[in-house]
PyMOL commands that place a pseudoatom at each C-alpha (Angstrom):
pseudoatom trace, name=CA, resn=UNK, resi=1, chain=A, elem=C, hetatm=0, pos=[12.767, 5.507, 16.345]
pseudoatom trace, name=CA, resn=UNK, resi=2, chain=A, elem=C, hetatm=0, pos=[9.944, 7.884, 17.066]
pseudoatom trace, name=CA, resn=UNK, resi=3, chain=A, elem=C, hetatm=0, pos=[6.758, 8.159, 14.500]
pseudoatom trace, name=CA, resn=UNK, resi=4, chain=A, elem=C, hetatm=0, pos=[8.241, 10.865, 12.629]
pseudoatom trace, name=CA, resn=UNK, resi=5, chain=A, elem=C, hetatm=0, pos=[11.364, 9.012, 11.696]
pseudoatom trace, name=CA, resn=UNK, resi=6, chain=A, elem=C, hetatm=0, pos=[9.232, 6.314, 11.130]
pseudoatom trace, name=CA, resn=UNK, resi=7, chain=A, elem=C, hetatm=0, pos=[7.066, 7.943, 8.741]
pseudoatom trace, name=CA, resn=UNK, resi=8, chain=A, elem=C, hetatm=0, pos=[9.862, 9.486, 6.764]
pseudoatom trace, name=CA, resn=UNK, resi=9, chain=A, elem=C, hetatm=0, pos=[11.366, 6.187, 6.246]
pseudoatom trace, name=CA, resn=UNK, resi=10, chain=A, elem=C, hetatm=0, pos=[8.169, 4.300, 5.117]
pseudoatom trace, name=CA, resn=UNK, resi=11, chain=A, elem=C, hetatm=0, pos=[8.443, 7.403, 2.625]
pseudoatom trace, name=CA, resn=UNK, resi=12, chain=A, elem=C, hetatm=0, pos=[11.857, 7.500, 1.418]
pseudoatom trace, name=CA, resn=UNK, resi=13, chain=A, elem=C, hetatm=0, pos=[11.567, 2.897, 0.818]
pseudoatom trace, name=CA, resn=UNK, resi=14, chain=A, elem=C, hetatm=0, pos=[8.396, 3.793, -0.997]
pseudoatom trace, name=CA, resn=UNK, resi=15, chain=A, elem=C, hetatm=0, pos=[9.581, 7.066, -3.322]
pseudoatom trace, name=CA, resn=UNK, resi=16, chain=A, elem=C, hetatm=0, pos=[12.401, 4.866, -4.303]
pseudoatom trace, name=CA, resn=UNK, resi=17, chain=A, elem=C, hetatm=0, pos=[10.343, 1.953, -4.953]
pseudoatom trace, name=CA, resn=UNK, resi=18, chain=A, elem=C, hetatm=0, pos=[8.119, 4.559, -7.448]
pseudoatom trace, name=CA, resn=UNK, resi=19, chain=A, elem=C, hetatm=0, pos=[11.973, 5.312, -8.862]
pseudoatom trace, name=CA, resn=UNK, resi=20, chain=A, elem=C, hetatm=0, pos=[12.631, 1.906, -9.925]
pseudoatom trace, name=CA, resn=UNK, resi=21, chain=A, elem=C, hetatm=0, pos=[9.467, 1.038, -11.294]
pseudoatom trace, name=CA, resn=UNK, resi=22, chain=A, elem=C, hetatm=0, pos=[9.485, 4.185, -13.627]
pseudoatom trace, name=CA, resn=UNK, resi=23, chain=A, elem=C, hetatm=0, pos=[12.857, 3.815, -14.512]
pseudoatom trace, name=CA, resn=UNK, resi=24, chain=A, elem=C, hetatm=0, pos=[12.014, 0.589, -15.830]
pseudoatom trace, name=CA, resn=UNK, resi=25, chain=A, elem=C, hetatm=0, pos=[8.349, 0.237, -16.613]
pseudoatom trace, name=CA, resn=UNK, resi=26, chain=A, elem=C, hetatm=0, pos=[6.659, -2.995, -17.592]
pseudoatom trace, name=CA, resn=UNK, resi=27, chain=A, elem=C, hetatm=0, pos=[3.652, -4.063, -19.218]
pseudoatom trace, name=CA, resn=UNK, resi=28, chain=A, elem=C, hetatm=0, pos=[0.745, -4.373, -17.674]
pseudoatom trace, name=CA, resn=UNK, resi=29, chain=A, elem=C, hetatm=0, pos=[0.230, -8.903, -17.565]
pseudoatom trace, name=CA, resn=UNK, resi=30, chain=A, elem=C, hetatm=0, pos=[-1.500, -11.645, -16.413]
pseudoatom trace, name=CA, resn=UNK, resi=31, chain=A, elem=C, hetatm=0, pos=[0.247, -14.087, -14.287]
pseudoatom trace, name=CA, resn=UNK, resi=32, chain=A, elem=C, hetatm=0, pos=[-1.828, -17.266, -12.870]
pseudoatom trace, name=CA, resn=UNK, resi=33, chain=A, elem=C, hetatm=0, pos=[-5.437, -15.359, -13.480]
pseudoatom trace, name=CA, resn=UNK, resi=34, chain=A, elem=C, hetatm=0, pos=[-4.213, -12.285, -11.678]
pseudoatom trace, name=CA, resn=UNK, resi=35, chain=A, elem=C, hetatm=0, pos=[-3.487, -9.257, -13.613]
pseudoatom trace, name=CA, resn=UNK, resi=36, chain=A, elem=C, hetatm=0, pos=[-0.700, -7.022, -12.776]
pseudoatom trace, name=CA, resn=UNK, resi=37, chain=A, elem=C, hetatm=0, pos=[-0.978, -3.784, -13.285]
pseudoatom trace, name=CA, resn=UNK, resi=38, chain=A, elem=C, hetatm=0, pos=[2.267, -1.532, -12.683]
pseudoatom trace, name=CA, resn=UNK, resi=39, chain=A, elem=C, hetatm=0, pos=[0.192, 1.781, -13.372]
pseudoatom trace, name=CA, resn=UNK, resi=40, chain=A, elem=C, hetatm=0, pos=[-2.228, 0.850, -10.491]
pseudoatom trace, name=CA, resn=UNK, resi=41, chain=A, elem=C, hetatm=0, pos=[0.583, -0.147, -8.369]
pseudoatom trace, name=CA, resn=UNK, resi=42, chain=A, elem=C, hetatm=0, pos=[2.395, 2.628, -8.808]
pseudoatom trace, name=CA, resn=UNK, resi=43, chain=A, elem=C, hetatm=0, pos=[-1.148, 4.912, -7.882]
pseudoatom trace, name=CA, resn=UNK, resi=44, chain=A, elem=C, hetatm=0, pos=[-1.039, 2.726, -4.772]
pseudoatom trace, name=CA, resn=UNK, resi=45, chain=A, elem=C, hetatm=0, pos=[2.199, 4.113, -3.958]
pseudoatom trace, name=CA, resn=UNK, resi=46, chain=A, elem=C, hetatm=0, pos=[2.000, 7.251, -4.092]
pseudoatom trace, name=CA, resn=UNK, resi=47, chain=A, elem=C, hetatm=0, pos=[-0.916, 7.082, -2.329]
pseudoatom trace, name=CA, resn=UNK, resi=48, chain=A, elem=C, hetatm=0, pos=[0.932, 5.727, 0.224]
pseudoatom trace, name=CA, resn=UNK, resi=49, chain=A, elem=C, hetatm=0, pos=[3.695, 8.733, 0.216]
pseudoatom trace, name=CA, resn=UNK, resi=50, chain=A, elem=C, hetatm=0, pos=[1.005, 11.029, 0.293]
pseudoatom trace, name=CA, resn=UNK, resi=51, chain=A, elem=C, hetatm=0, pos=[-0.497, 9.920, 3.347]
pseudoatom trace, name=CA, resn=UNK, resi=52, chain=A, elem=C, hetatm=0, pos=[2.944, 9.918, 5.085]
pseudoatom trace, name=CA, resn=UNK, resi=53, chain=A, elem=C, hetatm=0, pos=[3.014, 13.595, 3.698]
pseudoatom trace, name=CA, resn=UNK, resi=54, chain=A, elem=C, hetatm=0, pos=[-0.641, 14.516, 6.042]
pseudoatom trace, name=CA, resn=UNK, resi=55, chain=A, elem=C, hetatm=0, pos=[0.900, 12.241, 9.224]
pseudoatom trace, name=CA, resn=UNK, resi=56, chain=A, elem=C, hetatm=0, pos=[4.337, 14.215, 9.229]
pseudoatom trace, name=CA, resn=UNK, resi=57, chain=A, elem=C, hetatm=0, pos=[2.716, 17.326, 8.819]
pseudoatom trace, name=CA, resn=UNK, resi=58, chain=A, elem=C, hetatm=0, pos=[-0.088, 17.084, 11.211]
pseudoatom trace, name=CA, resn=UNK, resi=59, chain=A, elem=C, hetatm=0, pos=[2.743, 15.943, 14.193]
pseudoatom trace, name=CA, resn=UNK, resi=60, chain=A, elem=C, hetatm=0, pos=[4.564, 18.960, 13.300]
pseudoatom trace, name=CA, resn=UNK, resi=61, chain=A, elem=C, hetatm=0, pos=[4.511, 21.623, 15.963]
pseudoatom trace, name=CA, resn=UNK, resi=62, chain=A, elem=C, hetatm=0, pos=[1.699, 24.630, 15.604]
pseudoatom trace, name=CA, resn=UNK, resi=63, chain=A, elem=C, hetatm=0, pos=[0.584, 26.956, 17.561]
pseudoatom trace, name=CA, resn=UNK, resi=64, chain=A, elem=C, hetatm=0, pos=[-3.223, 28.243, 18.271]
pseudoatom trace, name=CA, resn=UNK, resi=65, chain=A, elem=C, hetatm=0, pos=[-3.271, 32.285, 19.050]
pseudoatom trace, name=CA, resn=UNK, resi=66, chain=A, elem=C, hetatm=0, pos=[-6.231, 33.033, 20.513]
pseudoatom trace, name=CA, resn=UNK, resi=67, chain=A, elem=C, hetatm=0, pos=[-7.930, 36.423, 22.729]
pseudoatom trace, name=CA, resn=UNK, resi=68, chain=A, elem=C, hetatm=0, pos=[-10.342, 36.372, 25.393]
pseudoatom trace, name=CA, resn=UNK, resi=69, chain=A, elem=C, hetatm=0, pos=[-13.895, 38.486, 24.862]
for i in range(1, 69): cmd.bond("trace and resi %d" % i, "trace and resi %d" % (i + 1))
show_as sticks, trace
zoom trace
């Protein structure tokens, strides 16, 4: 598996985890002095897809056109 595949998977196991949580969203709770917050976790997420989104497009191929003076 080379980065790119990599990186697309991470992406596709995260957008679906963002599915399932807004399918069925929960409060936000505290469990054993820690608060959960599904909103924030969510953020967190697609943060996550978003910076798969910059790595697979800066490994895409480009090219540079440049002239001599």
């Amino acid at each position: 598996m080379n980065d790119t595949q990599q990186l697309e998977t991470i992406r596709s196991l995260t957008l679906s985890q963002i599915e399932e949580i807004r399918a069925d969203p929960k409060p936000t709770y505290w469990l054993d002095g820690q608060r959960v917050h599904w909103q924030e976790y969510v953020e967190s997420l697609q943060a996550t897809v978003d910076w798969c989104d910059q790595k697979i497009l800066a490994q895409e191929l480009f090219e540079i056109r440049s002239r001599g003076v």
